[in-house]
C-alpha positions as CSV (number, residue, x, y, z in Angstrom):
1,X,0.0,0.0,0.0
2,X,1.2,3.1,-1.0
3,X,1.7,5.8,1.9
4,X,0.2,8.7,1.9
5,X,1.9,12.3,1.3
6,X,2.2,14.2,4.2
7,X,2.2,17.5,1.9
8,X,-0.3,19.7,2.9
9,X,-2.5,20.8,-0.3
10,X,-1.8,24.3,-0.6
11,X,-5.1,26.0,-2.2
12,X,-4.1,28.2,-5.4
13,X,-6.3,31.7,-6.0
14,X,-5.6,32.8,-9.7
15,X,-6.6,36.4,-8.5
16,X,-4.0,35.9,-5.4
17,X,-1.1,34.5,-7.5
18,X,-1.1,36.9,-10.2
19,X,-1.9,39.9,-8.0
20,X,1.7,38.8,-6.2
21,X,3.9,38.0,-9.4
22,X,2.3,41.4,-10.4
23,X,4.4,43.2,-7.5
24,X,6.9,41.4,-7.8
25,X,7.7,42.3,-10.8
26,X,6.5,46.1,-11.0
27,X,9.2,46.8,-8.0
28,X,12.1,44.9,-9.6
29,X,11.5,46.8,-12.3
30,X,11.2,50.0,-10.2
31,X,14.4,49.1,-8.8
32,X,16.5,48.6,-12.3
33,X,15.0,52.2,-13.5
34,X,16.7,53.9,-10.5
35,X,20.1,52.7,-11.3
36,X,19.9,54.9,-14.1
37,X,20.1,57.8,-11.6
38,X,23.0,56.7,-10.3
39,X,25.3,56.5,-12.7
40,X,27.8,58.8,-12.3
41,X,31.5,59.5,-13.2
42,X,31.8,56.8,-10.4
43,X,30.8,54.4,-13.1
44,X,33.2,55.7,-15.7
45,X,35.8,55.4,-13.3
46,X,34.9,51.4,-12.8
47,X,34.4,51.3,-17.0
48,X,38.3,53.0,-16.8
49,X,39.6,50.6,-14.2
50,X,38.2,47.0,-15.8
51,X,39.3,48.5,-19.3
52,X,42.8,49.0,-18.7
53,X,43.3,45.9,-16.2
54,X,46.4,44.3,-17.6
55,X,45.0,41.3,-15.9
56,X,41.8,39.8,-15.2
57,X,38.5,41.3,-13.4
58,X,37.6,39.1,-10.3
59,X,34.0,39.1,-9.4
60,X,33.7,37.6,-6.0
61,X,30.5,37.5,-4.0
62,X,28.6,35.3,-1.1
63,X,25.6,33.3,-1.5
64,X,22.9,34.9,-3.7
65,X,25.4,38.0,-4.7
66,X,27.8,34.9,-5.3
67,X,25.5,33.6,-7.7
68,X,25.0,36.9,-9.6
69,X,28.8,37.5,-9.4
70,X,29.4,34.6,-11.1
71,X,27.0,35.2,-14.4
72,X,28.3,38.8,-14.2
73,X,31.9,37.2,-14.7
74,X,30.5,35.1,-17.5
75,X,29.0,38.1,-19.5
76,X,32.3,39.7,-19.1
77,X,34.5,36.6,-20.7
78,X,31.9,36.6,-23.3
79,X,32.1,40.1,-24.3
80,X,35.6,40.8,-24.7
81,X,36.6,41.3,-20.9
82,X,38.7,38.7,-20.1
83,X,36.7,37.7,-16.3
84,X,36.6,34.9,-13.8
85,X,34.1,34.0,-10.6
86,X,36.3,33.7,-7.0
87,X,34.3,32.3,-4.3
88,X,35.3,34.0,-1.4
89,X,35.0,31.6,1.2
90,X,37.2,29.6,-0.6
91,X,40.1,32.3,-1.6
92,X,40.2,32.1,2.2
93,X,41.6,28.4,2.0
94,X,44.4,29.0,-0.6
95,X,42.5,30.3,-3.5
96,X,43.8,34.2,-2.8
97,X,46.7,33.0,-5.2
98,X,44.0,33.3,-8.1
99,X,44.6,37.6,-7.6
100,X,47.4,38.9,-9.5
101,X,48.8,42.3,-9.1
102,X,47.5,42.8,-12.6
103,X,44.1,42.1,-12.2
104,X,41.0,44.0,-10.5
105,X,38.6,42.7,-8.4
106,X,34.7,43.3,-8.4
107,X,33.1,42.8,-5.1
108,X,29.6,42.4,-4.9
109,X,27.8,42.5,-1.0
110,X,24.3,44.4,-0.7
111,X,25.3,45.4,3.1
112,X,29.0,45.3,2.3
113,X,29.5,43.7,5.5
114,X,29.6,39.5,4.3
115,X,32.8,38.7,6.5
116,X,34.1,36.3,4.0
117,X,34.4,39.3,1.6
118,X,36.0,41.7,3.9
119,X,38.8,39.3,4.4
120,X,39.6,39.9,1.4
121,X,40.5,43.4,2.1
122,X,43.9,43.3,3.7
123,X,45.6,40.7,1.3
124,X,44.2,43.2,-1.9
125,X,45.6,45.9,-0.3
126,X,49.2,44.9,0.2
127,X,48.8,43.5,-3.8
128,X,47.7,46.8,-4.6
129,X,44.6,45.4,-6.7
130,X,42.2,48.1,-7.3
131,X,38.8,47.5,-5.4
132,X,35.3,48.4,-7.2
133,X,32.5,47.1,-4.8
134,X,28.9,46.7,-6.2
135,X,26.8,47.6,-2.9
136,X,23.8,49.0,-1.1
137,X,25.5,50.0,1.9
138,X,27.4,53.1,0.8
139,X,29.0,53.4,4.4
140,X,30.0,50.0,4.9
141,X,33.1,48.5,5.4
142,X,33.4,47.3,1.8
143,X,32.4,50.7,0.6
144,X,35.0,52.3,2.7
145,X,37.8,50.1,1.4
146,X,37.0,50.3,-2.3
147,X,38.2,52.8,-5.0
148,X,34.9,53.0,-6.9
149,X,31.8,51.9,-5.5
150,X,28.2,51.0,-7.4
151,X,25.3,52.2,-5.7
152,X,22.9,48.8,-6.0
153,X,20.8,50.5,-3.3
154,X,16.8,49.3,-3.2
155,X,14.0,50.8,-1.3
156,X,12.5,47.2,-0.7
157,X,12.9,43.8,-1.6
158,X,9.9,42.1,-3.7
159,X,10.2,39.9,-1.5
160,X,6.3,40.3,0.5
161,X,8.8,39.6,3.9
162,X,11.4,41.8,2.6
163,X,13.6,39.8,3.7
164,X,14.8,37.4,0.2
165,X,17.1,39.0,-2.1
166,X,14.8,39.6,-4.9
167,X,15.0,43.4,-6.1
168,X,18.3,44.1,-4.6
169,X,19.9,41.3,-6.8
170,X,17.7,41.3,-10.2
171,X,19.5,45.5,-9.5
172,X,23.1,44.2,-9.3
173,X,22.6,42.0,-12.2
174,X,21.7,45.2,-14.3
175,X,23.9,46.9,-13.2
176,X,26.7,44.1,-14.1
177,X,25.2,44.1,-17.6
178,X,25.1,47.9,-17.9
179,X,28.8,47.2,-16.8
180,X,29.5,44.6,-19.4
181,X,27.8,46.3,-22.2
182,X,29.4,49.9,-21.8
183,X,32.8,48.1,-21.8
184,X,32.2,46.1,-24.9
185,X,31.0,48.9,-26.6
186,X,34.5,51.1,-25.6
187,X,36.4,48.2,-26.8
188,X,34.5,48.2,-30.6
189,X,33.6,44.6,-29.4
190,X,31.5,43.3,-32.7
191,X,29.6,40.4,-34.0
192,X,32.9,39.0,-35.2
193,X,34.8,39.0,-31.9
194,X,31.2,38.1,-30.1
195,X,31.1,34.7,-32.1
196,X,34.8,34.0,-31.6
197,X,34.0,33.5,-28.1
198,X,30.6,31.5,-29.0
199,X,31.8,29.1,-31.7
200,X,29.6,26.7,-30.5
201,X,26.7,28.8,-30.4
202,X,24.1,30.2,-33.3
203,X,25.4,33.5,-33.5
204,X,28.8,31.9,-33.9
205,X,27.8,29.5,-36.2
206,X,26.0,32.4,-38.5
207,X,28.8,34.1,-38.3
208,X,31.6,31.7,-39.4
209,X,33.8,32.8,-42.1
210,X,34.9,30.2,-45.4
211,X,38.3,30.3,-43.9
212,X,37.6,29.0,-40.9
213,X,36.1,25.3,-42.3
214,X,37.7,25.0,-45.9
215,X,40.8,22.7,-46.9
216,X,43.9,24.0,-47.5
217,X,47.3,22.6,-49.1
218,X,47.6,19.7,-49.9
219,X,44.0,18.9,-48.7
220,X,42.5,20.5,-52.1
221,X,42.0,18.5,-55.0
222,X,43.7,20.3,-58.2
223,X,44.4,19.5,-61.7
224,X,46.0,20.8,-64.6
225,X,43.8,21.3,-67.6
226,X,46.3,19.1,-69.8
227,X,45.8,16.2,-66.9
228,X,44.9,12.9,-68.3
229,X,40.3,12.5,-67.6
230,X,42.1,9.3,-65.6
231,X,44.3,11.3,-63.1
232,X,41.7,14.2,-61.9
233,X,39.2,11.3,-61.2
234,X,42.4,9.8,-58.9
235,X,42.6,13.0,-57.9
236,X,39.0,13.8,-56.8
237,X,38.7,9.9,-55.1
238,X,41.8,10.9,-53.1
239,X,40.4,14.1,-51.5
240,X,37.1,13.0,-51.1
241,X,35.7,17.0,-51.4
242,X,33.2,15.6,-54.7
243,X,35.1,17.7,-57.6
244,X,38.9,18.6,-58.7
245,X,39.7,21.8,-59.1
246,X,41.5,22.8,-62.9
247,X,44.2,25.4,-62.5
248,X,46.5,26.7,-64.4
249,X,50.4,26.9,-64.0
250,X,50.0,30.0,-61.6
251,X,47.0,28.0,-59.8
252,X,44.5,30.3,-61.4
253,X,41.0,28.3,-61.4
254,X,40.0,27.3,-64.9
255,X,37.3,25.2,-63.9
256,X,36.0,22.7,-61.9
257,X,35.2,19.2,-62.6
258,X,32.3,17.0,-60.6
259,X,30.3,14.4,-59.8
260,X,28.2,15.8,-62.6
261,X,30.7,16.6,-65.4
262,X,32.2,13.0,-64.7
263,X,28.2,11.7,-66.0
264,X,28.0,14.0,-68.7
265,X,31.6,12.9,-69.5
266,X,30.9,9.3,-69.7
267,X,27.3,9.9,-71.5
268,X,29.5,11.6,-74.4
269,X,31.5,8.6,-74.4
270,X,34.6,10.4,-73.6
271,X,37.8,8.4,-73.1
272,X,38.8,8.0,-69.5
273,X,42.3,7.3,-71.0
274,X,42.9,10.2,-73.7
275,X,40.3,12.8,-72.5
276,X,42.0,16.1,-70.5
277,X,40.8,17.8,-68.0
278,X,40.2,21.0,-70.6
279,X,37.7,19.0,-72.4
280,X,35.7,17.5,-69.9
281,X,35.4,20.8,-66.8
282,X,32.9,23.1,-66.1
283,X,34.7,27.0,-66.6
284,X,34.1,29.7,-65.2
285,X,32.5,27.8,-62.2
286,X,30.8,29.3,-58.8
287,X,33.5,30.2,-56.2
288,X,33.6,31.7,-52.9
289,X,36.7,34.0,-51.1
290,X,37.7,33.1,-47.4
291,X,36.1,36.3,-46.4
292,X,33.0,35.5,-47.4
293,X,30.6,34.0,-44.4
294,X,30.5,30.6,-44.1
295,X,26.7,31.3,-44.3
296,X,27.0,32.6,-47.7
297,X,28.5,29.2,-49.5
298,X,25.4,27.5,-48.3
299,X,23.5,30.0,-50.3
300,X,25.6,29.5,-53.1
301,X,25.5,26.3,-53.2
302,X,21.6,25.9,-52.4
303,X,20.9,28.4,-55.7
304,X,23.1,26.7,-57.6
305,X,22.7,22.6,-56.4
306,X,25.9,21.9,-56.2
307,X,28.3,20.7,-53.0
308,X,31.3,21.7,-53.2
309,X,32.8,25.2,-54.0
310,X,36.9,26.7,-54.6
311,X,38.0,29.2,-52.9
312,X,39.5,31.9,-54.7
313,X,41.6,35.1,-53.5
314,X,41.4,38.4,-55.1
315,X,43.3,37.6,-57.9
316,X,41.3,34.1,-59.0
317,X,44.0,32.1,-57.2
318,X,43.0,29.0,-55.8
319,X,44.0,28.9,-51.9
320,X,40.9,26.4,-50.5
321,X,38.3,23.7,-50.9
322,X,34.8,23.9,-49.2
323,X,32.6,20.7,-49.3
324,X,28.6,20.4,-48.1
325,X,29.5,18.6,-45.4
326,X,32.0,20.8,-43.9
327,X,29.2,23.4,-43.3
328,X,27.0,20.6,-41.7
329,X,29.8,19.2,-39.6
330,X,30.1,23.2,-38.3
331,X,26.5,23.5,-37.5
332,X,25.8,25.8,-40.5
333,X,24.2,24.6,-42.7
């Protein structure tokens, strides 16, 4: 027999529910549009400090502020502001040798009294690390040992107790992205460098360049137009890319010969033995240049139903290969 859940039932009024998600929300929200007000040349300052650290910025924080320091650190990395998450109960147990004399740290405490923070104090102090505490207590003992200080102030938590960080950290979390964002944007941070640093993300897929997936050297399959029908299929069995590419002696691309040519080839009864590679390629075919998004072959290719492209440089020289399945293997396609 099955026991029975001790659980109480907990009776749920639609009216109740949403009136309370309701306030919730209209506070946090009342407490993000503040921080506009107080952003001052003490923010500048903090954009000046992160911007010019030779190092790395250390966001450290305890329990819920922990847990907003460390996707605050994240959305640094990611935009160009090379970051990392120090937990700082554990820099107290041999972890302090993270902090360089290069770096800067980012403190985040709503009282700026969490203990395990304020150790911190004496040890960046003799390192000389510059000290910008996110905070709602603008006399506390963080605030008084920091060079810049963030004013996350709230009037209330949305919490109906007041007593669960709720406003006060969905208010450092904005102001971390406010942070983030004003930084990539002195940097010139762009789509480019964003997808560098999400390769394995849509954006970064989308934004892949030819260069980064196509074959190179001796990976590309290329021909003379004088080689033997016999050789370029050898050729285009060995790389595997689906076509051969026909160059000339300065490896300008002539043409390219396929899956296709080789049927139209052998429907024209042309002699594998004594047919050339002039005689039997496609000219003048579609190519791509390792600029070009990776985005862009699969257009190519889809208008044009074919798999497999060269890539050319400015002056019609062949320097890569790009295959179908290349752009699947990356995701774009």
């Amino acid at each position: 027999m099955r026991a029975m859940s001790s659980t109480p039932h907990v009776p749920i009024v639609e009216a109740d529910v949403l009136r309370s998600a309701s306030r919730v929300l209209r506070i946090e929200a009342e407490a993000v549009k503040a921080l506009a007000s107080k952003l001052d040349t003490r923010f500048a300052r903090a954009c000046d400090l992160a911007a010019n650290c030779q190092g790395r910025v250390v966001v450290t924080g305890m329990g819920k502020s922990g847990h907003v320091g460390g996707k605050i650190a994240a959305t640094l990395a990611s935009t160009g502001t090379p970051a990392f998450f120090l937990h700082p109960a554990e820099a107290g147990h041999g972890d302090l040798g993270m902090i360089t004399k290069s770096d800067v740290v980012l403190a985040i405490s709503n009282s700026g009294e969490t203990p395990e923070v304020i150790l911190l104090l004496p040890h960046l102090k003799r390192l000389g690390v510059p000290l910008i505490v996110m905070t709602g207590g603008l006399n506390s003992t963080l605030a008084k040992g920091a060079d810049v200080v963030l004013d996350i102030s709230v009037p209330e938590e949305a919490c109906s107790l007041n007593l669960a960080p709720t406003a006060s950290t969905t208010a450092t979390l904005a102001m971390g992205d406010a942070l983030a964002v004003a930084l990539l944007d002195a940097r010139g941070f762009d789509h480019t460098e964003f997808a560098k640093r999400h390769p394995s993300g849509s954006l970064g897929r989308q934004l892949l360049h030819v260069e980064d997936l196509m074959h190179t050297g001796d990976a590309i399959p290329r021909v003379h137009a004088d080689t033997p029908l016999r050789d370029g299929l050898l050729e285009m069995s060995r790389k595997q890319l689906g076509m051969t590419v026909v160059v000339d002696d300065q490896d300008h691309i002539l043409g390219v010969f396929t899956d296709g040519d080789l049927r139209r080839a052998l429907d024209s009864a042309a002699d594998v033995r004594t047919s050339v590679m002039r005689s039997v390629m496609t000219s003048n075919p579609k190519r791509i240049g390792p600029k070009d998004l990776a985005a862009a072959a699969v257009r190519l290719m889809e208008q044009h139903k074919i798999t497999a492209l060269p890539v050319a440089d400015e002056d019609g020289k062949l320097i890569g290969a790009l295959n179908i399945h290349d752009l699947f293997r990356a995701g774009v396609v």
